[in-house]
C-alpha positions in Angstrom: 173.1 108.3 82.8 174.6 106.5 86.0 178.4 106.9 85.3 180.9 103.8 87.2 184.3 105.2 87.8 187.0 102.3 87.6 190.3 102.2 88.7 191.5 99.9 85.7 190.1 97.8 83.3 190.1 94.7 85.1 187.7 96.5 87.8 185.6 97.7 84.8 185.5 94.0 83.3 184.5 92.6 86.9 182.0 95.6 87.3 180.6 94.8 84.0 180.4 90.9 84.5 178.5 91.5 87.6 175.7 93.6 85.9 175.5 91.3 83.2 175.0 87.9 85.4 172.5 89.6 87.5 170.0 90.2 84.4 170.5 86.7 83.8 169.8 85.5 87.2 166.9 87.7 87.7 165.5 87.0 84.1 166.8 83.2 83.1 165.0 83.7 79.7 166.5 87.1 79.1 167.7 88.8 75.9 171.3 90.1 75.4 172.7 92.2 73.1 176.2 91.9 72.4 179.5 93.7 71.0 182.9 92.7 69.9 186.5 94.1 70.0 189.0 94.1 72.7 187.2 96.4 75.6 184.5 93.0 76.3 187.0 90.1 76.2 187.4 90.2 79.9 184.2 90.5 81.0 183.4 87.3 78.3 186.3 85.8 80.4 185.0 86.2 84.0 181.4 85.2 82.6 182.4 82.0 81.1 184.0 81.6 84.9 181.2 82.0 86.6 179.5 79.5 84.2 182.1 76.8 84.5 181.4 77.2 89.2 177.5 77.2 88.4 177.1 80.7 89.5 175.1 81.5 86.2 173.1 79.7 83.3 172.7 80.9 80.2 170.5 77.3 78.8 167.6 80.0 78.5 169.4 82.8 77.2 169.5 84.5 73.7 171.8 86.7 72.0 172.2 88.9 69.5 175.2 90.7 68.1 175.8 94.2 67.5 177.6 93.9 63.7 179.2 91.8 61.6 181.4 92.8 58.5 180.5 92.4 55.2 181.6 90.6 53.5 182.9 88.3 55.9 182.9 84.0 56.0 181.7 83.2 60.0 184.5 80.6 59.9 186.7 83.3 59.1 189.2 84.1 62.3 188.3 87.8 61.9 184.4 87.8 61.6 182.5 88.4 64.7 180.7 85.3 65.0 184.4 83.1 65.1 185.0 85.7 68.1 181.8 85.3 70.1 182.4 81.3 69.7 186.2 81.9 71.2 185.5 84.1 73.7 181.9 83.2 74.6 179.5 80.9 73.2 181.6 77.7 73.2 182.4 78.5 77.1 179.3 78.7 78.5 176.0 76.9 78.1 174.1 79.2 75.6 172.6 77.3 73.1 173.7 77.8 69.8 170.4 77.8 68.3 170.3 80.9 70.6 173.0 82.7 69.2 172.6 85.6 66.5 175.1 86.9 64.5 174.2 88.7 61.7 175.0 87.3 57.9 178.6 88.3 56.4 178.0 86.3 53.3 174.2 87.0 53.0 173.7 87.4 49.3 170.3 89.9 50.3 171.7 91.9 52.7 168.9 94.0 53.5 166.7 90.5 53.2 169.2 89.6 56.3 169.3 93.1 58.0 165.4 92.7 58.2 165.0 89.3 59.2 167.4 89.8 61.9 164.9 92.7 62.9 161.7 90.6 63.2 163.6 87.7 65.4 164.5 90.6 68.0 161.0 92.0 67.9 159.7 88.1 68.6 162.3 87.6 71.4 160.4 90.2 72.9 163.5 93.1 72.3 166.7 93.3 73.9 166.8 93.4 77.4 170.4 95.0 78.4 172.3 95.8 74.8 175.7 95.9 76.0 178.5 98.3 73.9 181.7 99.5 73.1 182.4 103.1 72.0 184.6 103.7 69.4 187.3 106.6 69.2 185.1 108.8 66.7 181.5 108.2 69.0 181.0 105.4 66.8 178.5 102.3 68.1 178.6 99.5 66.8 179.3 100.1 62.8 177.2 103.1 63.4 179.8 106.0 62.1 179.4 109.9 62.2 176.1 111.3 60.6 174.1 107.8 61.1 170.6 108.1 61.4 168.9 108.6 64.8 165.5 105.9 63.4 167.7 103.5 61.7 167.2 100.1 62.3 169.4 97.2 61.2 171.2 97.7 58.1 174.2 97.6 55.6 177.0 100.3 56.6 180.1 101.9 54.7 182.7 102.0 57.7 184.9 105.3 58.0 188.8 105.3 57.1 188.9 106.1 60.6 187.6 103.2 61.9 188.9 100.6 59.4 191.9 101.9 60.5 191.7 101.4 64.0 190.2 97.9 63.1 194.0 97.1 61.0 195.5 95.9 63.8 193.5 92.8 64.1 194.1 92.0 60.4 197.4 92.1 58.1 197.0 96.1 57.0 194.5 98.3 56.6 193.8 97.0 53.1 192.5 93.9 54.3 189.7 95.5 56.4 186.4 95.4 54.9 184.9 98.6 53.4 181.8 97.7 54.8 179.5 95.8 57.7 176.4 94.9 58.9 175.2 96.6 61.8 172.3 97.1 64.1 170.9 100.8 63.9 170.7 103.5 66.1 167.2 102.9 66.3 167.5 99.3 67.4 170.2 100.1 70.0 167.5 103.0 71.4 164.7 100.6 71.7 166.8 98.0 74.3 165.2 98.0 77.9 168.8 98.6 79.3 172.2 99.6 77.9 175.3 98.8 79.5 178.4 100.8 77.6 182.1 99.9 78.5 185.0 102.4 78.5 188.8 101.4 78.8 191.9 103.6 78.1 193.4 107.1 77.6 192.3 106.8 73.4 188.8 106.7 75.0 188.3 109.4 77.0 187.4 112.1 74.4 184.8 109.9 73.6 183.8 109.3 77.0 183.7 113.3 77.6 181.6 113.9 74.6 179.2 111.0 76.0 178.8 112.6 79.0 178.6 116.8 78.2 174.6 115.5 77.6 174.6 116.8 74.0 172.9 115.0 71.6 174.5 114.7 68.0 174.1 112.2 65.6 177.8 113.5 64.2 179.0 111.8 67.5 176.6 108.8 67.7 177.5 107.5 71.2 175.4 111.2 72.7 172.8 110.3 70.8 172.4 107.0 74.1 171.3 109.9 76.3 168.2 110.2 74.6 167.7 106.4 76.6 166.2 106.6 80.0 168.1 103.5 81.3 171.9 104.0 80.8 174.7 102.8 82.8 178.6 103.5 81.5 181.2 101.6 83.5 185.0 103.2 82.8 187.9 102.8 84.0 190.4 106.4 85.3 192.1 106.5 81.9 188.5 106.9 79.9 187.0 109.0 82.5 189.6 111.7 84.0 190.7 114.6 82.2 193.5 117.2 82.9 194.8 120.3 81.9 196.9 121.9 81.4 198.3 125.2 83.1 201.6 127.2 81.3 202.8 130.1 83.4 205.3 132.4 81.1 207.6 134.2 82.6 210.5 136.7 81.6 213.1 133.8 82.4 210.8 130.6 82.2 208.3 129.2 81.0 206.3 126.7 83.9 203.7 124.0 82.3 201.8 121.5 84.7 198.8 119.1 84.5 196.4 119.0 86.9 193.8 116.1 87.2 190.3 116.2 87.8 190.8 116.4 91.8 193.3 119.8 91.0 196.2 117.4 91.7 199.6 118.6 90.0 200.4 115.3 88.4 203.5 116.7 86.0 205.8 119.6 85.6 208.3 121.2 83.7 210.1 124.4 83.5 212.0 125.9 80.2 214.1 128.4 79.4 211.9 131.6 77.9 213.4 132.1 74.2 214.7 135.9 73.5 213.6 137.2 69.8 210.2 136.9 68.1 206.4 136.2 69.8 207.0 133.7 67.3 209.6 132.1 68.9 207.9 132.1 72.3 204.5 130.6 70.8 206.2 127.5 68.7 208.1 126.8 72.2 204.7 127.1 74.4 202.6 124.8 72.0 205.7 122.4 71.4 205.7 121.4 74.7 201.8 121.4 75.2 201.8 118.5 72.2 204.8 116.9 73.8 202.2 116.7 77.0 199.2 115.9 74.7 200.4 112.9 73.3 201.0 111.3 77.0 197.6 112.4 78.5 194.0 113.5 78.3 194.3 116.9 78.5 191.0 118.7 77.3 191.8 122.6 77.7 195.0 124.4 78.0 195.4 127.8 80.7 197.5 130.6 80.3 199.0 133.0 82.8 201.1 135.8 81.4 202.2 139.4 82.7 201.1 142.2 81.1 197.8 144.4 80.6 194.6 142.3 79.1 192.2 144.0 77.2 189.4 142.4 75.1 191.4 139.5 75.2 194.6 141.0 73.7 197.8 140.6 75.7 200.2 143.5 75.8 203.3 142.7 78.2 206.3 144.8 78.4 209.0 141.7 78.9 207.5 140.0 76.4 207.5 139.8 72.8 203.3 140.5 73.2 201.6 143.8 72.1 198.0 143.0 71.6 198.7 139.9 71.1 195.4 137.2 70.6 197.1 134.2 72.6 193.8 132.5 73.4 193.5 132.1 69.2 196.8 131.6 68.5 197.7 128.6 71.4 194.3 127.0 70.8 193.9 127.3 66.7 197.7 125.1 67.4 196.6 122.7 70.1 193.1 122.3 68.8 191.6 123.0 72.2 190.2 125.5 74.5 192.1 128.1 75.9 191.8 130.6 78.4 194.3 133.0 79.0 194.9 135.8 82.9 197.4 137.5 84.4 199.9 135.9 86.0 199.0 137.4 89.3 195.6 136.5 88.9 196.4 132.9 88.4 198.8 132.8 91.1 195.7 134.4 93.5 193.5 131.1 92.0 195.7 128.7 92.9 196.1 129.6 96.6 192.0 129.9 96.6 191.7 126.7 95.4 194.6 124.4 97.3 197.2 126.8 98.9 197.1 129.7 101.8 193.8 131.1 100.8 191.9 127.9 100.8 188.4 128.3 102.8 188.3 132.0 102.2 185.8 133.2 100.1 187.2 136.9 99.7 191.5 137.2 98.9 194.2 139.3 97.8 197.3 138.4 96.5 199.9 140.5 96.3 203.1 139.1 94.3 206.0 140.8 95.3 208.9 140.4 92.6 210.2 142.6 90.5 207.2 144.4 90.3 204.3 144.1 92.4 201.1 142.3 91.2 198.2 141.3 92.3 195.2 139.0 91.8 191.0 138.9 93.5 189.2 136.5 94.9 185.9 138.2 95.5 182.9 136.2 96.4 184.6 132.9 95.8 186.1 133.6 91.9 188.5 134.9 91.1 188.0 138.8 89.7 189.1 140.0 86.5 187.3 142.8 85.4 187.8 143.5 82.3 191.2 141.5 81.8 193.4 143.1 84.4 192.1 143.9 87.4 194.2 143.4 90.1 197.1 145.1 88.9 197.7 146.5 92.4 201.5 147.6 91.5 199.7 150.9 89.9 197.7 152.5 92.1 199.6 155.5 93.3 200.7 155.2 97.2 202.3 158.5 97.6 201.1 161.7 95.6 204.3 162.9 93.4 206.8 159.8 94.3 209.2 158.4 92.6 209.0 157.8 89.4 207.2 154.2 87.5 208.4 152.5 84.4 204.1 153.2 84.1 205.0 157.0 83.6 202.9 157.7 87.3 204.5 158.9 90.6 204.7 157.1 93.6 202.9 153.7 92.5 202.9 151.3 95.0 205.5 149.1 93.2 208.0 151.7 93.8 207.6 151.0 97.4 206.8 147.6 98.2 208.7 145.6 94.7 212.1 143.6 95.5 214.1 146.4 94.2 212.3 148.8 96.9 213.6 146.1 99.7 217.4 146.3 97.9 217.2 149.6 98.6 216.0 149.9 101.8 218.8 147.1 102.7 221.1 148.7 101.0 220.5 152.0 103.3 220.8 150.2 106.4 224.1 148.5 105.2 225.5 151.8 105.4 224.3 153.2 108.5 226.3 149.8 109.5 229.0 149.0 107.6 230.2 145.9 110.1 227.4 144.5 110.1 226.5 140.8 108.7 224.1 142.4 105.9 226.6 144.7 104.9 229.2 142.2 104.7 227.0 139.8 102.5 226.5 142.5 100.3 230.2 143.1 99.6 230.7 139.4 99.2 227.8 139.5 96.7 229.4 142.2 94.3 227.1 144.9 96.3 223.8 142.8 95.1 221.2 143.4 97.8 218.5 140.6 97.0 216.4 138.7 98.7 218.5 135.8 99.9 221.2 137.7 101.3 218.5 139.8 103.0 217.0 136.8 104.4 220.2 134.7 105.6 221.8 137.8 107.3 218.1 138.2 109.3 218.2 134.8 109.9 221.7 135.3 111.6 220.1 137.6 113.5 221.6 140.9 112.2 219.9 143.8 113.6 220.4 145.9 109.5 218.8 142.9 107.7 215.6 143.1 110.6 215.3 147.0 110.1 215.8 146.9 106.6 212.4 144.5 106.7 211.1 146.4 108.9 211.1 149.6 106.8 210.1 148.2 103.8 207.1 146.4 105.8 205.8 149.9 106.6 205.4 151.0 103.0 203.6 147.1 102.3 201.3 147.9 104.7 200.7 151.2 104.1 199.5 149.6 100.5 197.8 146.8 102.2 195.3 148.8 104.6 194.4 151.1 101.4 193.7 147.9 99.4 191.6 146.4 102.7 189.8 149.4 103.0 188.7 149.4 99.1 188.1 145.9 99.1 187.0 144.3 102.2 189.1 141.1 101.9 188.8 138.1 104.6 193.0 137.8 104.1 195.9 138.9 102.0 198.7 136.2 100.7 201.7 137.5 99.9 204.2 135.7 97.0 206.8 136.5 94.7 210.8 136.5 95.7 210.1 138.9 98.4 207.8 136.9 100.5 210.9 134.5 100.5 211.4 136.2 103.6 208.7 133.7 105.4 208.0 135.1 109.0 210.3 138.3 109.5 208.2 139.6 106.8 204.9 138.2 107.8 205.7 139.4 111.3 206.8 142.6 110.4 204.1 143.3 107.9 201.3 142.4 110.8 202.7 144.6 113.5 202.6 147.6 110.6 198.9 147.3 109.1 195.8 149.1 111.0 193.2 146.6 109.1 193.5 144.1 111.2 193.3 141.6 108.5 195.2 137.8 108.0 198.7 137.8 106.1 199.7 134.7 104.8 202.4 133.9 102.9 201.4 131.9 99.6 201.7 128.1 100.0 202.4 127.1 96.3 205.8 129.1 95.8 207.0 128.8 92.3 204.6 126.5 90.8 201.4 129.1 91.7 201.4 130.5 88.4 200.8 127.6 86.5 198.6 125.6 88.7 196.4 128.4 88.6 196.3 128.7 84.7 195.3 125.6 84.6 192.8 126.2 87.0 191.3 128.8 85.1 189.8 126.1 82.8 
């Protein structure tokens, strides 16, 4: 299937009017097979244009429509022949001898469906059947479950689609219950088909189109049986998002990224204390708040905590074993896929921030904990849920004591509160200087900021305070190059705040040899790389 991207419907209509005036040039005498509803009322538009400057003649052209309701008076404003005339056949030179629109008020309907049969099979078939696509993967009048051999025939229309169809009658009452349509079959047997796409209520339909799968439950797929497809969309049809919710102890980040991995929204909320019930209503409340706006087709999750088998446990969160990949996506009604946080973070710098072009990363998110995240060999690692926890593995035999119940994990030494205290230390070796001033202005709070504006006054504490906490990094960082083999580490979280004294200080400290970068994505990592993992 040749696939035209579009950047709005008038392009598509233009796109489409094009295609169809070259089959008529190229074959005067052709056969066309034509739909109805909104999408093709521009491109009957810019063809009855091109009529009216001579650029096209349809005197040897005939045409046969896709449906018709039933029943349904022709001079009646809502059947499908009065449409064609308005938007068509009484605007270019088509002669109405020509002009096939099946029967509303037949009194044989299957006497009509089959005569209607033999006049295409005279005309030689259909040359380029153009179509619409319905919201459901309907074609035509041909509704979930229609049959992939049927020919032209009398059809009981869905609630679904007589209720789309409302808007171009009084209510929904006054929609027929049933239509005349040409079968799947028929549509099949067309030399060409030309589908059109236009708007956002489209694109699931579009998507289905285009996975390749063939199911008559979704009777658009069942066109990729045809050789000679074209579909011509605009953005809104075609593109689809996701999106990415990072959850943190203090908020909860949610973006969308488009198919080019462009952050086109964002939001932040406050994480609720209490219940995993509590935190779940207020993730999926504000994925459906971002559903109803766009085309999202799959939701990501990062979260902190141990993954195993697909069961989150997370000690700041109200998650112990917790099944988040069922319980967002049995809510949202779409795929899910859940990571660590880290992990996600370590994706999204692979894929558009400091790690971009590197085929083998570690990312080491400093906060208030230390995590981490793999790229190895291009994709991100996982092992089996968690790898990457880097905070764990023990740096120095019989240190201090984890929250973990190990000694000497690498967190101890290298988290935000191990940089407090090494600031802290050198505060009062100095007492006068600017660190240990800012610290005593800050109610004796040591964190990150205050760390970083006294080294950016140039306060010799703050730089030896970095410095000493940069030993203990790198000490963790040639252990982790020297298991893993990494083409560059990135460095995020609050700590690497700290921009080039830390960089700096880390590089002049490690024996590997290896790139530090610090992470290009700040905040919004996290959830750009959830949604990345979809």
């Amino acid at each position: 299937m040749r696939t035209v991207v579009c950047k709005n419907s008038r392009e598509m209509s233009e796109k489409a009017a094009k295609m169809i005036e070259s089959q008529v040039i190229l074959a005067p005498s052709c056969v066309l097979g034509l739909p109805t509803g909104e999408t093709p009322v521009e491109t009957y538009r810019l063809l009855s244009e091109a009529c009216e400057k001579g650029e096209v003649d349809f005197s040897g052209v005939k045409t046969y429509n896709l449906d018709e309701y039933y029943p349904m008076s022709p001079e009646n404003a809502h059947s499908y022949r009065y449409f064609m005339e308005q938007n068509l056949f009484s605007r270019v030179n088509v002669k109405k001898e020509n002009t096939h629109v099946l029967n509303g008020e037949a009194e044989d309907p299957d006497a009509e469906c089959a005569a209607f049969e033999e006049m295409i099979e005279k005309d030689g078939g259909i040359d380029l059947q153009v179509l619409g696509i319905g919201e459901n993967g309907h074609i035509g009048f041909n509704e979930p479950g229609a049959s992939l051999y049927a020919r032209t025939h009398l059809t009981t229309l869905t609630q679904s689609t007589r209720n789309a169809n409302s808007r171009f009658f009084g209510s929904v009452s006054e929609v027929p219950e049933r239509a005349l349509t040409m079968g799947i079959g028929t549509v099949l047997k067309s030399k060409k088909i030309l589908i059109l796409a236009s708007g956002a209520k489209k694109h699931k339909a579009v998507r289905r189109l285009l996975s390749g799968e063939v199911d008559t439950d979704y009777p658009a797929t069942l066109l990729n049986l045809h050789s000679d497809v074209t579909l011509i969309c605009d953005e809104a049809a075609f593109s689809s998002e996701r999106i990415g919710v990072d959850i943190g102890g203090t908020n909860v980040k949610l973006c969308v990224l488009n198919d080019a991995n462009e952050t086109v929204f964002k939001t932040a909320v406050k994480t609720p204390g209490g219940s995993r019930e509590d935190l779940l209503k207020l993730i999926c409340g504000k994925c459906l708040e971002i559903m109803k706006e766009r085309n999202i087709d799959a939701v990501g999750v990062g979260t902190p905590g141990i993954i195993e088998n697909g069961l989150v446990t997370a000690v700041n969160l109200p998650f112990y074993k917790t099944d988040l990949c069922k319980e967002i996506g049995d809510a949202l009604g779409l795929p899910v896929r859940v990571s660590n946080d880290a992990s996600c973070a370590a994706l999204a710098e692979k894929t558009c921030g400091a790690a971009k072009g590197f085929d083998n990363a570690v990312l080491l998110s400093l906060g208030t904990g230390v995590g981490g995240g793999l790229i190895l060999g291009g994709r991100l690692y996982e092992g089996r849920g968690s790898a990457g926890e880097a905070g764990h593995f023990v740096l120095r035999a019989g240190g201090r004591k984890c929250a973990c119940g190990k000694r000497g994990c690498f967190e101890q030494y290298a988290s935000a509160g191990a940089l407090a205290r090494a600031a802290k230390k050198e505060a009062q070796k100095a007492p006068q200087s600017v660190l240990a001033r800012l610290i005593l202005e800050n109610g004796g709070k040591a964190g990150g900021e205050i760390i970083k504006k006294a080294a950016d006054a140039g306060c010799p504490s703050a730089l030896a305070a970095i410095d000493a906490y940069s030993r203990s990094l790198a000490l963790g960082i040639d252990g982790l190059a020297a298991l893993l083999d990494p083409d560059v580490f990135v460095l995020s979280g609050g700590v690497s705040l700290l921009g080039d004294a830390l960089i700096n200080s880390v590089k002049k400290h490690i024996k590997c040899g290896l790139p530090v970068k610090r992470a290009l994505l700040g905040n919004d990592a996290g959830a750009v790389g959830a949604a990345l993992l979809q």
